[in-house]
SERO-4910 file (N, C-alpha, C, O; in steps of 0.05 Angstrom, whole numbers):
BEGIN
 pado doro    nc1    nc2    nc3   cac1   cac2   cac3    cc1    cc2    cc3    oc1    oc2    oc3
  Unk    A    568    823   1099    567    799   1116    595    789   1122    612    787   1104
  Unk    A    600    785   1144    636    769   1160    635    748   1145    614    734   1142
  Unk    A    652    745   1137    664    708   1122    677    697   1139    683    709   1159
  Unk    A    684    668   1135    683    654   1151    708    655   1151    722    662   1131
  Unk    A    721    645   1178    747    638   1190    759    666   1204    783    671   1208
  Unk    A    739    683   1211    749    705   1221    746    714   1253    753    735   1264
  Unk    A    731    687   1267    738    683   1295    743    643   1301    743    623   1287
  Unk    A    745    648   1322    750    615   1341    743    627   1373    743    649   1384
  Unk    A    739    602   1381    735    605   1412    763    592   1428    770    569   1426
  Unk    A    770    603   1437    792    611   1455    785    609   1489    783    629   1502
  Unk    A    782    583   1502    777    577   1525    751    590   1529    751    607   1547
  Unk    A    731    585   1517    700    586   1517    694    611   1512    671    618   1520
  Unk    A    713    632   1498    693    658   1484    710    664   1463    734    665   1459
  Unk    A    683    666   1448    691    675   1420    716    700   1414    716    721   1427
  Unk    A    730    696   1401    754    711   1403    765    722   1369    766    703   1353
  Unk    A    772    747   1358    778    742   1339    807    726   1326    829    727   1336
  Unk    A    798    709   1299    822    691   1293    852    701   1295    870    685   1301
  Unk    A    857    731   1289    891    741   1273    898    749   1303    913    768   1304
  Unk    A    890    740   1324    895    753   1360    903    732   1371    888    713   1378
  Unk    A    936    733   1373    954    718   1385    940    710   1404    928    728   1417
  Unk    A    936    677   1413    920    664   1434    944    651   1451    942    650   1476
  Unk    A    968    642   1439    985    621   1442   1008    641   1453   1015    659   1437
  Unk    A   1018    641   1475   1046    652   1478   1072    632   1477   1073    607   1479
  Unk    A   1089    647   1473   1109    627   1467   1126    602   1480   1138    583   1470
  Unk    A   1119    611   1510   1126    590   1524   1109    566   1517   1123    546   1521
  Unk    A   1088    561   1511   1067    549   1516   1079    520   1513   1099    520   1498
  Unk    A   1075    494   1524   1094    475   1519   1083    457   1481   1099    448   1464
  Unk    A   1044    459   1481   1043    466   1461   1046    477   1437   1031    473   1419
  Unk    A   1069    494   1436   1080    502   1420   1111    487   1419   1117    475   1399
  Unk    A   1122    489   1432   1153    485   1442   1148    449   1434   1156    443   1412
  Unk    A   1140    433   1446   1126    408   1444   1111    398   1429   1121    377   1419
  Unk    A   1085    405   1419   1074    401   1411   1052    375   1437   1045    351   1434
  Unk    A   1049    388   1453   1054    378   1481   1012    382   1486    999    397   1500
  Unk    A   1006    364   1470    963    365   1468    959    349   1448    976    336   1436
  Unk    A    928    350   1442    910    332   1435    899    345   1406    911    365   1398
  Unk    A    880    338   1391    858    351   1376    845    330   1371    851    307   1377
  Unk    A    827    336   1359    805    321   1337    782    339   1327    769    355   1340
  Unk    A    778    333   1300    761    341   1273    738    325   1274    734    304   1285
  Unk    A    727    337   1261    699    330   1255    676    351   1236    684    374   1233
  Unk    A    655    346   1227    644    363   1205    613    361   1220    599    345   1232
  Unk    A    611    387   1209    582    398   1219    563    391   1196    578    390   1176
  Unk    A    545    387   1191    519    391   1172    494    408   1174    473    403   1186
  Unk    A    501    432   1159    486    457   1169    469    467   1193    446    476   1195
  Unk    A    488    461   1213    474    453   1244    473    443   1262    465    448   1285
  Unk    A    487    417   1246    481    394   1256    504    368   1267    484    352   1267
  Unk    A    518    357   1272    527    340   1288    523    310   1286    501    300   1292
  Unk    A    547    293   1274    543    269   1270    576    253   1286    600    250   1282
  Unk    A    549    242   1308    583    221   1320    589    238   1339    603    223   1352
  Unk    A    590    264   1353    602    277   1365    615    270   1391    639    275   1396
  Unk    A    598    259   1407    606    251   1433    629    225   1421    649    224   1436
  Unk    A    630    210   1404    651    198   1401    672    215   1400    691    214   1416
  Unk    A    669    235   1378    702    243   1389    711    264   1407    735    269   1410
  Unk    A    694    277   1417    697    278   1448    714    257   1463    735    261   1476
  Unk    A    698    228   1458    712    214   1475    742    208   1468    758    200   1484
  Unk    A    745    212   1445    773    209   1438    791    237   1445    815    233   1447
  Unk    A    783    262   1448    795    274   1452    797    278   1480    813    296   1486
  Unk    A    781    262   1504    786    270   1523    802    241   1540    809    240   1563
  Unk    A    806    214   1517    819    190   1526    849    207   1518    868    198   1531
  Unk    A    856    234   1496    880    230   1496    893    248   1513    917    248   1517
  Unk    A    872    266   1526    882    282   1543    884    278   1572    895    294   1587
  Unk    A    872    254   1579    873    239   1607    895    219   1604    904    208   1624
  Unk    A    905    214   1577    936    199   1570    961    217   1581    976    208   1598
  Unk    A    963    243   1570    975    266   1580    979    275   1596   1000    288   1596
  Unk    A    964    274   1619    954    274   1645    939    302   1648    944    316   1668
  Unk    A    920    311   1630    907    327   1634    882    325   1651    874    303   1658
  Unk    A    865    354   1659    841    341   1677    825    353   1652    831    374   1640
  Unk    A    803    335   1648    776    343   1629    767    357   1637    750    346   1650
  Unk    A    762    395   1642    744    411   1658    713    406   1643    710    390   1624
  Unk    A    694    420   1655    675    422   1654    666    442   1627    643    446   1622
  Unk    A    690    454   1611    680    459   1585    677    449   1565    664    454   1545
  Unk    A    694    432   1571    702    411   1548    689    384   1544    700    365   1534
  Unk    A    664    386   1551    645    364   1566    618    373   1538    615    395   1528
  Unk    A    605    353   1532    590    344   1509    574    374   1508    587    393   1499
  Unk    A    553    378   1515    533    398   1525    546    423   1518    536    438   1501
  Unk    A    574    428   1533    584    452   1534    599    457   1512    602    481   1506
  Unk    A    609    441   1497    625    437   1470    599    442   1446    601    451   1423
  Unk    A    582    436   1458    566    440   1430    541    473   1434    530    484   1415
  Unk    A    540    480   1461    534    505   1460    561    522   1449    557    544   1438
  Unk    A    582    515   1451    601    532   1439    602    530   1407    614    549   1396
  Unk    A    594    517   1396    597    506   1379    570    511   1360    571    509   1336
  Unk    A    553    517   1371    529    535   1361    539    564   1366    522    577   1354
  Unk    A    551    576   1374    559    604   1379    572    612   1357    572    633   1343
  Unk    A    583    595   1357    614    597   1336    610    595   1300    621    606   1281
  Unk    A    588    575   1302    580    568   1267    565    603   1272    572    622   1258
  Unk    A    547    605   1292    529    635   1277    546    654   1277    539    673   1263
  Unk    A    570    656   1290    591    675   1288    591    677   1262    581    696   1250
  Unk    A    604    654   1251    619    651   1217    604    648   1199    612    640   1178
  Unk    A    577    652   1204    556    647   1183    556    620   1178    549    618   1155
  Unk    A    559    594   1190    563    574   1179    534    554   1187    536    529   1186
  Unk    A    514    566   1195    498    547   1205    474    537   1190    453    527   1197
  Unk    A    489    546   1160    471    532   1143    495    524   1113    494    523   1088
  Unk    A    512    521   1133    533    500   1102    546    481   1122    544    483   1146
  Unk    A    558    467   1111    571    438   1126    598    456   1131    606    471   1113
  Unk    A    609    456   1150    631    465   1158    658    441   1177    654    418   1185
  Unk    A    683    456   1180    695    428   1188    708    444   1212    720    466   1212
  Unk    A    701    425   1234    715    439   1260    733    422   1277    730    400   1288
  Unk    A    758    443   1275    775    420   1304    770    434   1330    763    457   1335
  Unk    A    774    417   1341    777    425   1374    813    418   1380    826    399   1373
  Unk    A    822    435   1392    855    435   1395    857    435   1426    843    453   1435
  Unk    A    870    422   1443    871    426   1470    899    419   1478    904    395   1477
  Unk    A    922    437   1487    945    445   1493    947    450   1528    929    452   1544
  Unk    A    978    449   1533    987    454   1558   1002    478   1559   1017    482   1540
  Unk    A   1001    492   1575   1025    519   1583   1046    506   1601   1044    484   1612
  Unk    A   1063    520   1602   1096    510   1622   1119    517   1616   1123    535   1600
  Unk    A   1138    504   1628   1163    512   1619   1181    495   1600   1168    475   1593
  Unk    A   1198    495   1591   1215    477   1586   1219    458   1601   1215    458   1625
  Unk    A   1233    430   1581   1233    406   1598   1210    390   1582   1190    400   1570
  Unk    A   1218    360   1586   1197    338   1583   1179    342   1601   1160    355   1592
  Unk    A   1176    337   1620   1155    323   1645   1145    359   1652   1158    379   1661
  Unk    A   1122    355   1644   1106    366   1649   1106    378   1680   1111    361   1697
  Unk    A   1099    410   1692   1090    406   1718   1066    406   1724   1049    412   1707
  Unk    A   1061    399   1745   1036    391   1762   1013    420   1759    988    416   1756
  Unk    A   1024    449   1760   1002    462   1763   1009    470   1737   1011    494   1739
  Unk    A   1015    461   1708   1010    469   1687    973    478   1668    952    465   1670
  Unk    A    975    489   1660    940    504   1653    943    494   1627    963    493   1612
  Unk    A    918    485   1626    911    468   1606    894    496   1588    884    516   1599
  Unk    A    894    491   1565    878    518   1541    871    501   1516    887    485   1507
  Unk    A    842    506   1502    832    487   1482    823    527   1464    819    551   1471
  Unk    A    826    511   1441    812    520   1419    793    511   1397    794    487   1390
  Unk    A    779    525   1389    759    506   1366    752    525   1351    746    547   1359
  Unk    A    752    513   1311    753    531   1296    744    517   1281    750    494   1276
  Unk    A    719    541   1265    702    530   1247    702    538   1215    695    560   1210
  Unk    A    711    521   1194    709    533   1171    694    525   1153    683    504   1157
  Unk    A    690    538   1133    678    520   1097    686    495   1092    709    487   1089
  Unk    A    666    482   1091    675    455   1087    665    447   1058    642    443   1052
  Unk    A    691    444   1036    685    433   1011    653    423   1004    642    415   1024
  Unk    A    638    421    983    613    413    974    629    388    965    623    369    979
  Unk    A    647    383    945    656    358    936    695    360    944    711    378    945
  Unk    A    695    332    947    732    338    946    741    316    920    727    298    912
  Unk    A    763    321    911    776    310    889    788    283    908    796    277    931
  Unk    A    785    272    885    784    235    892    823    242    889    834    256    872
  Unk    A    837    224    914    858    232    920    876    215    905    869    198    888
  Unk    A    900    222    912    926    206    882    942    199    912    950    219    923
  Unk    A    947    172    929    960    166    942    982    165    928    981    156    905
  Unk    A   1009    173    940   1043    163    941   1052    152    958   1046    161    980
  Unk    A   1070    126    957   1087    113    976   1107    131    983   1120    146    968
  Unk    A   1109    128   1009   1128    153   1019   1149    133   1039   1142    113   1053
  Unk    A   1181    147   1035   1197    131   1064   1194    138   1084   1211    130   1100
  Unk    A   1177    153   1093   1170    161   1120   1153    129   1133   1140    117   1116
  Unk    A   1153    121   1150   1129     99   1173   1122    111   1184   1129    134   1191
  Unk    A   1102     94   1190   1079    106   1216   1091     98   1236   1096     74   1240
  Unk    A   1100    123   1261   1107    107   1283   1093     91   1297   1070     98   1303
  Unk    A   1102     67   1303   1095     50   1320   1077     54   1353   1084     64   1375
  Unk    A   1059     47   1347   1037     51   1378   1044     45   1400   1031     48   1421
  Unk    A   1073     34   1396   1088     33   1430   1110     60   1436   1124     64   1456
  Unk    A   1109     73   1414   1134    101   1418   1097    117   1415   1089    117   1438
  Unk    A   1085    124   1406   1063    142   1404   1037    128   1399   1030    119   1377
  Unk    A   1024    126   1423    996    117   1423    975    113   1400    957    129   1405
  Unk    A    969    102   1381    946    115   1359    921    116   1371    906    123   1353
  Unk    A    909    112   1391    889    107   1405    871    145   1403    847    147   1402
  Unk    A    884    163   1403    890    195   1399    908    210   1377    930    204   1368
  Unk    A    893    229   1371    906    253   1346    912    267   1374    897    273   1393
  Unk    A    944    269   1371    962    281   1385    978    307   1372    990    301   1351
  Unk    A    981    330   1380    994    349   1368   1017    344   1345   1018    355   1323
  Unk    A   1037    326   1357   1065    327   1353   1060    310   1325   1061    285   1327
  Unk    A   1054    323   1292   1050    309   1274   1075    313   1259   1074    301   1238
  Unk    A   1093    323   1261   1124    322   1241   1127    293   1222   1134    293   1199
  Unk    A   1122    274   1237   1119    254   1212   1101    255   1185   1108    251   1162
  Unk    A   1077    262   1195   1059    257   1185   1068    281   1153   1066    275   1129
  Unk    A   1078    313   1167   1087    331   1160   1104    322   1129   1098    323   1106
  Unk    A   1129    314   1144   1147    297   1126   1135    283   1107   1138    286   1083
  Unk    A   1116    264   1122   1109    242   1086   1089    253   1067   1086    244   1045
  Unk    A   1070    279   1080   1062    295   1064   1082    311   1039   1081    305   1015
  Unk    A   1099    329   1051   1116    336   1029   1132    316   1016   1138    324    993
  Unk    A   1141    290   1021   1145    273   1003   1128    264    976   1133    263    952
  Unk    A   1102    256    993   1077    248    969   1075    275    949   1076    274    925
  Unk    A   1073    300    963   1065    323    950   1094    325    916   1091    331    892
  Unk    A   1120    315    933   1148    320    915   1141    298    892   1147    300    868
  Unk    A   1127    275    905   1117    248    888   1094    260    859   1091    248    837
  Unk    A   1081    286    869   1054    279    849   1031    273    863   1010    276    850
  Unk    A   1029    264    886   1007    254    910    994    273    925   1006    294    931
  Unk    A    970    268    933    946    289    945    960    282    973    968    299    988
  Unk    A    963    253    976    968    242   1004    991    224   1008   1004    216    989
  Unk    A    997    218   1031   1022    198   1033   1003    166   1038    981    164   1049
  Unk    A   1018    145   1028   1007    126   1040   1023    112   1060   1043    101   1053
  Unk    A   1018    112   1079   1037     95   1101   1041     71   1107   1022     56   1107
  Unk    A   1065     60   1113   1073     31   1115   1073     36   1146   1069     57   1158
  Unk    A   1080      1   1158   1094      5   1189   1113      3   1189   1117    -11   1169
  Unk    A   1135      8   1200   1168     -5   1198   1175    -23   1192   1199    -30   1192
  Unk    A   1146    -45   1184   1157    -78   1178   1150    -78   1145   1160    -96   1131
  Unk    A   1133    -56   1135   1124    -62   1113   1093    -61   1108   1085    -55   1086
  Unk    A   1077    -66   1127   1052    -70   1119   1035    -45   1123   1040    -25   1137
  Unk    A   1016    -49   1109    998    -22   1100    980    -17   1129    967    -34   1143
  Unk    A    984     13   1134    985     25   1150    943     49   1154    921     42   1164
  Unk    A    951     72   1142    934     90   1133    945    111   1114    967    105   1104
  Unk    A    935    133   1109    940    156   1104    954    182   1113    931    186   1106
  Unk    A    966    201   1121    965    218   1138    940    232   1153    942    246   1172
  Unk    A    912    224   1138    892    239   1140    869    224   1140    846    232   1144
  Unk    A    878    195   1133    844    173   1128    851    151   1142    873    152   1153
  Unk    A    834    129   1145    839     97   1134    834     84   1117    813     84   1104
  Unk    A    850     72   1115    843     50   1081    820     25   1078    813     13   1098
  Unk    A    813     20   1059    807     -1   1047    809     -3   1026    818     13   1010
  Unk    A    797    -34   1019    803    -40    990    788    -68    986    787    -83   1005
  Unk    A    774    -77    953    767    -94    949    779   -102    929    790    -89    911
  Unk    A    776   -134    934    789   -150    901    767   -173    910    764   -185    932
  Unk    A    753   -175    886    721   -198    882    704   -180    898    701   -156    898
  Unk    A    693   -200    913    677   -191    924    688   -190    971    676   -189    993
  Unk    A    717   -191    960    732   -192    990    735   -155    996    742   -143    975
  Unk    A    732   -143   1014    743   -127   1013    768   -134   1046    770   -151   1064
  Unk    A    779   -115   1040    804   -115   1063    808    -86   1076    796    -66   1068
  Unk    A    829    -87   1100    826    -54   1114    847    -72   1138    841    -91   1152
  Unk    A    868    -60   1137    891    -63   1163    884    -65   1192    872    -45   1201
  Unk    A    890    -86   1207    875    -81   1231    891    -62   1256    902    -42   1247
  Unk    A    892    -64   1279    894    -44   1293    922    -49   1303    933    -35   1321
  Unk    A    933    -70   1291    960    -75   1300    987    -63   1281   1011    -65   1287
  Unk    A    971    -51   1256    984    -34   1241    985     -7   1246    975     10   1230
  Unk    A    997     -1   1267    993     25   1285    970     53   1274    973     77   1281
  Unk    A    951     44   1260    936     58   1243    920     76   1273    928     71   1295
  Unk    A    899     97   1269    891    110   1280    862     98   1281    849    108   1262
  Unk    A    846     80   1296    823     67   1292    802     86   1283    783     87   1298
  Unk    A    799    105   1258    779    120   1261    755    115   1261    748     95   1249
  Unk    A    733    135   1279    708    142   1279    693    121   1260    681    100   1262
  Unk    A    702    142   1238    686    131   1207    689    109   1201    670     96   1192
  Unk    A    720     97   1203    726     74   1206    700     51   1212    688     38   1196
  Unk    A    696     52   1234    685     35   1256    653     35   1241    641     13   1239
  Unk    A    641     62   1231    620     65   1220    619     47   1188    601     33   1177
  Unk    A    649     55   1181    643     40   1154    648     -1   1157    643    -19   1141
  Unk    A    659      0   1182    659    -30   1177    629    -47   1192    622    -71   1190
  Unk    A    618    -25   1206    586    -44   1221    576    -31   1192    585    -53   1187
  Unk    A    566    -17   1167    558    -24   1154    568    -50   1140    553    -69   1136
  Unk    A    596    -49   1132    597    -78   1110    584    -97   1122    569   -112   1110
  Unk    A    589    -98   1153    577   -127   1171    545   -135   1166    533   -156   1163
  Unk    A    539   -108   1168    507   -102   1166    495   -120   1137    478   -138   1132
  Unk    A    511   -106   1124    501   -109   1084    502   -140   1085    483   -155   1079
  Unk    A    528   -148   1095    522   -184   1079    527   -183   1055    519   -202   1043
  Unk    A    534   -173   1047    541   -169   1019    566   -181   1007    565   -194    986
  Unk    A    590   -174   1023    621   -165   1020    622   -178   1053    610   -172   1073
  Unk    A    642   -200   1046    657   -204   1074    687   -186   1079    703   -182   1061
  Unk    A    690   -178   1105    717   -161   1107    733   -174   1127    724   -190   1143
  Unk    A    757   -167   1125    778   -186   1133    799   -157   1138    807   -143   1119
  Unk    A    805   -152   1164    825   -143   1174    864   -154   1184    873   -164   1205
  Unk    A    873   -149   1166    901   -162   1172    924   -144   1170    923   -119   1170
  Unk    A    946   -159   1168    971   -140   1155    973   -148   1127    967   -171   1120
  Unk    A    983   -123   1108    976   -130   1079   1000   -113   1064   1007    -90   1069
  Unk    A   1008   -126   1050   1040   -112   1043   1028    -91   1021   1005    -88   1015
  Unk    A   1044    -82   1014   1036    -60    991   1027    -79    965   1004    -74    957
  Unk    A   1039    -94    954   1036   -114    928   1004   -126    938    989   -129    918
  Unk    A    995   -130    954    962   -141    955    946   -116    946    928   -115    929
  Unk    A    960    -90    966    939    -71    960    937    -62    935    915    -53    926
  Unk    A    959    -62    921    959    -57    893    949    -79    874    949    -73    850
  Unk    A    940   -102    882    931   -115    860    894   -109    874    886   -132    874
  Unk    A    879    -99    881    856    -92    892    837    -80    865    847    -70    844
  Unk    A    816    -83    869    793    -77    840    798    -47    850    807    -33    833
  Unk    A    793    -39    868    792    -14    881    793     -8    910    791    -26    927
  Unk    A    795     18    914    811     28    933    789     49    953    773     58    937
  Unk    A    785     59    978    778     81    986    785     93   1007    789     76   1024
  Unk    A    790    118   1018    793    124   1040    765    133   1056    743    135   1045
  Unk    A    771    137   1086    747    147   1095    763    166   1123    783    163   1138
  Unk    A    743    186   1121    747    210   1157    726    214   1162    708    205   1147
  Unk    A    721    230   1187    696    246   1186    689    270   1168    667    280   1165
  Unk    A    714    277   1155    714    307   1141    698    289   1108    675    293   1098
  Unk    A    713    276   1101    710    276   1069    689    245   1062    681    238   1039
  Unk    A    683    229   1094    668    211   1095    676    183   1073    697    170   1076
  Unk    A    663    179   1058    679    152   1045    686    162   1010    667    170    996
  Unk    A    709    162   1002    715    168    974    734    155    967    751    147    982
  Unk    A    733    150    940    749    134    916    779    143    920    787    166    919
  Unk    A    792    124    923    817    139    913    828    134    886    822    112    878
  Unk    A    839    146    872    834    142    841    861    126    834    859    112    814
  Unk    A    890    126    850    903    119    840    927    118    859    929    137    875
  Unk    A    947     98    859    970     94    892    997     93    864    999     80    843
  Unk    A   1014    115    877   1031    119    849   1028    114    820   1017    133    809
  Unk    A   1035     97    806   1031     93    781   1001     67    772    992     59    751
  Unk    A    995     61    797    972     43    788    943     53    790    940     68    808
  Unk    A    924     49    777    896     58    778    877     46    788    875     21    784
  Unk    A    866     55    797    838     34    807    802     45    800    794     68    796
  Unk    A    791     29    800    760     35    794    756     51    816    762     51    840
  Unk    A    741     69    794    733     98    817    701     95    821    689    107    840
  Unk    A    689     79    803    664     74    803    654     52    812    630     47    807
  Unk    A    670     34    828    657     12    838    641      6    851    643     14    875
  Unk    A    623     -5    846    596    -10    863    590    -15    887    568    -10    897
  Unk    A    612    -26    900    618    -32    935    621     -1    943    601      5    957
  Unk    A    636     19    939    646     40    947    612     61    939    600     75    955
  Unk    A    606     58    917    575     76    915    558     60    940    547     74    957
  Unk    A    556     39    942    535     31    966    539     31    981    519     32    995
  Unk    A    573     31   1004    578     46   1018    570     78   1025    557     87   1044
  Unk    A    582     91   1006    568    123   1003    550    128   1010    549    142   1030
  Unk    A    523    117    996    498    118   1002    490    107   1026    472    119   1037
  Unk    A    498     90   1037    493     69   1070    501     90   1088    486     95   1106
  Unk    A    530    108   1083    536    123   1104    520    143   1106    509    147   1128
  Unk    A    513    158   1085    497    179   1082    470    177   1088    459    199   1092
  Unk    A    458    156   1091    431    156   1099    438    149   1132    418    153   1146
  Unk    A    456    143   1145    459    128   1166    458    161   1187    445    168   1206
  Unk    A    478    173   1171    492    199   1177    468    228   1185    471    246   1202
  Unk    A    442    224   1163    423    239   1156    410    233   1172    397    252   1180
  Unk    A    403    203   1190    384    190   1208    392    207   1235    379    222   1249
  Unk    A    418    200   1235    423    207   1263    442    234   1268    456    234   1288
  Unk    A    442    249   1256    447    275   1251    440    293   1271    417    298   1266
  Unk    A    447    308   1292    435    316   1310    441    354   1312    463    365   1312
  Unk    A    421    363   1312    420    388   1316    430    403   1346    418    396   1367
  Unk    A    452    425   1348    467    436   1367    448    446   1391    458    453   1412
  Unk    A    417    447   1387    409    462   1409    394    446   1421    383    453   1442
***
């Protein structure tokens, strides 16, 4: 039987993975000059999709790209059933990006008849992931007036950077500040956190990346009544005095983070299990099958 990660689709046909797709001019390469966004399958199945679609096609109409007609809901997900039975994946949870790049020359400004090229690639997606060890890193999150957060944009060298910092730290992940100080996200999540029964989560003015899951995990707290939430700017010293901590994506959904440099937090707290379970039944409801 083929294992997985041994093709991708390459402007709508399956193509094998180790077969140079990308030539070197490409401004996507040279640049880092495109879009992506992730998301996770459930043996089949599809949760949220057309949302990030829509994010991947708000960041490519930022760019000045044109949305063709493959890259359109319907057609993304017939590819996308092709592609899991390719890799055997259409009965394990698998995690797929969609990558969408420009060709051209050198130079900033883009030209006008530049060809636009997407990729999408499907792999094994973990059964469980290890509850992460955030590090404060000197890297910031650039600011949403030099790079949009509204879109996952190619050009991640920061993000790059405060990874190998956290990694030099002891850290799964970096935790990000803004250039003023206040708590940001992850390279890879968004945050929250509770102390009593408050929980908190940075709002959108902390150049954070509004995620998906995000948005999912805060219409549940609203929902529960349980826990009021309060979006602000929050310096590092609040977040560290917090009962506990969690991140959330679409890949790894809502998990504990166990610990932000030298401080610890409850990995078992009861806000973060009834979240879990809220997403997961929410997730299971509306779960949608590729065909």
């Amino acid at each position: 039987m083929e294992t997985s990660n041994k093709w991708l689709i390459f402007d709508g046909k399956i193509t094998p993975a180790d077969q140079p797709v990308v030539p070197a001019v490409s401004r996507g390469l040279m640049y880092g000059d495109g879009v992506f966004d992730t998301l996770r399958t459930y043996k089949g199945k599809t949760f949220l999709l057309k949302d990030h679609l829509t994010r991947l096609h708000a960041g490519m109409r930022m760019l000045g790209m044109q949305v063709e007609s493959e890259l359109e809901t319907e057609a993304i997900k017939e590819q996308l059933r092709k592609l899991l039975e390719k890799q055997h994946l259409t009965h394990n949870d698998a995690i797929i990006r969609l990558q969408v790049w420009r060709d051209g020359q050198r130079g900033y400004h883009p030209q006008g008849n530049s060809s636009t090229h997407y990729s999408i690639t499907a792999s094994t997606c973990p059964e469980d992931f290890a509850l992460p060890k955030l590090a404060t890193v000197d890297q910031r999150r650039i600011p949403s007036q030099s790079m949009p957060s509204s879109a996952k944009f190619t050009n991640g060298i920061n993000y790059i950077l405060a990874a190998q910092q956290a990694a030099e730290k002891g850290g799964d992940d970096a935790l990000m500040q803004t250039i003023d100080g206040f708590i940001s996200e992850t390279t890879i999540a968004n945050l929250f956190w509770i102390k009593g029964d408050m929980i908190f989560t940075p709002d959108k003015e902390c150049d954070l990346i509004p995620g998906i899951t995000r948005k999912v995990v805060l219409d549940i707290i609203e929902e529960n009544g349980q826990w009021e939430c309060q979006k602000g700017k929050y310096s590092l010293d609040h977040l560290l005095e917090a009962d506990a901590v969690w991140i959330c994506n679409s890949v790894r959904e809502v998990l504990a983070v166990e610990k932000i440099d030298h401080h610890n937090f409850d990995i078992d707290h009861p806000a973060i299990d009834e979240l879990q379970n809220r997403y997961t039944a929410l997730r299971r409801t509306n779960a949608k099958l590729l065909r």
